[in-house]
C-alpha positions as CSV (number, residue, x, y, z in Angstrom):
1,X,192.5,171.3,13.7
2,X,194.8,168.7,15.5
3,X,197.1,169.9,12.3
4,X,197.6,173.6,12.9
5,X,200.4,174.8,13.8
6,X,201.2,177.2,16.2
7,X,201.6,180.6,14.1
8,X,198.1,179.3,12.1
9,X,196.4,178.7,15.9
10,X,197.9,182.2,16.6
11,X,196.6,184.2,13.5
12,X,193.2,182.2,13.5
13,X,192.8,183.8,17.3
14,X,193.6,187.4,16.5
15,X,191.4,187.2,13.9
16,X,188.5,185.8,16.1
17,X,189.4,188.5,18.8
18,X,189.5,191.4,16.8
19,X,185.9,190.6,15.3
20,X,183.4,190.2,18.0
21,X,180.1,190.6,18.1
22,X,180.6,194.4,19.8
23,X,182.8,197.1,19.3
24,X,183.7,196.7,23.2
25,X,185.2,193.4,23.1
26,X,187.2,194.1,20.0
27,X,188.9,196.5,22.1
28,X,189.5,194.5,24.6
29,X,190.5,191.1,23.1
30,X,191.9,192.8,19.7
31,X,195.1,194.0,21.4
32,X,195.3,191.6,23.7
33,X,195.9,189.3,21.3
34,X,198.0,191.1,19.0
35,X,200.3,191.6,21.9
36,X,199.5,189.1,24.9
37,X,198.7,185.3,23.2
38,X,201.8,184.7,22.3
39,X,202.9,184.9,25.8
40,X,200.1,182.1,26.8
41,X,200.8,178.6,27.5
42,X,199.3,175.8,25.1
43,X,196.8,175.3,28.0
44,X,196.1,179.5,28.1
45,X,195.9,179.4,24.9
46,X,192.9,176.5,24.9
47,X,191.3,178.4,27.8
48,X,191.7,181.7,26.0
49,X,189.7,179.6,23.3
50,X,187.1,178.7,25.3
51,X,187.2,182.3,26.3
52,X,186.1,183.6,22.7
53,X,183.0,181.1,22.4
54,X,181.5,183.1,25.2
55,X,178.5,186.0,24.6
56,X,180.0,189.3,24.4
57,X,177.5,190.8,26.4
58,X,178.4,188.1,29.2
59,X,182.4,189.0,28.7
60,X,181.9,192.8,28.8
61,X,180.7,191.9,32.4
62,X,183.2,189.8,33.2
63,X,186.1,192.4,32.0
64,X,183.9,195.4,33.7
65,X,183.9,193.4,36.6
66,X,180.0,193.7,37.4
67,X,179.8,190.2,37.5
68,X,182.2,187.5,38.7
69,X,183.8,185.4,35.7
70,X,183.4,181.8,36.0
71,X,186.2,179.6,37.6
72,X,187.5,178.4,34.6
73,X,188.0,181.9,33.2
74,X,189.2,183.7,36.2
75,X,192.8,183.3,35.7
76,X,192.9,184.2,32.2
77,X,190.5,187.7,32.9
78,X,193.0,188.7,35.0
79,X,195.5,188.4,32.8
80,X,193.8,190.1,30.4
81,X,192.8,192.7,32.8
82,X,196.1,193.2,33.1
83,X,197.2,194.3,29.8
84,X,194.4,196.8,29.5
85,X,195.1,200.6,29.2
86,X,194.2,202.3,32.3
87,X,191.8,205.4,31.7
């Protein structure tokens, strides 16, 4: 994929983050990436990759914050986080 461009990279992300393995982390991800990648750095944006070859169930955690995310992912759950809808 050394090839892709950026809007390819872009659309190929949404599409991963809108279809998860559970409805929970399509909420989550699925508008954050509509809205929030495009806002990433180029090394966000590898992170954020990363991000999506995690287990949902392990992510949900991570985003519910009932366990701590790894230090490599810390940063960008925050961010994340961050762009969530307050209930």
């Amino acid at each position: 994929m050394s090839n892709e461009t950026l809007e390819i990279r872009l659309k190929r992300l949404r599409m991963r983050s809108w279809r998860r393995g559970t409805k929970e982390m399509d909420l989550i991800l699925g508008p954050f990436a509509d809205d929030g990648i495009a806002r990433l750095s180029s090394g966000e944006l590898d992170v954020y990759e990363q991000l999506l070859d995690e287990n949902d169930h392990d992510l949900y955690r991570w985003f519910s914050e009932q366990v701590a995310a790894p230090p490599e992912f810390v940063a960008l759950v925050a961010i994340i986080s961050a762009d969530l809808p307050s209930f």
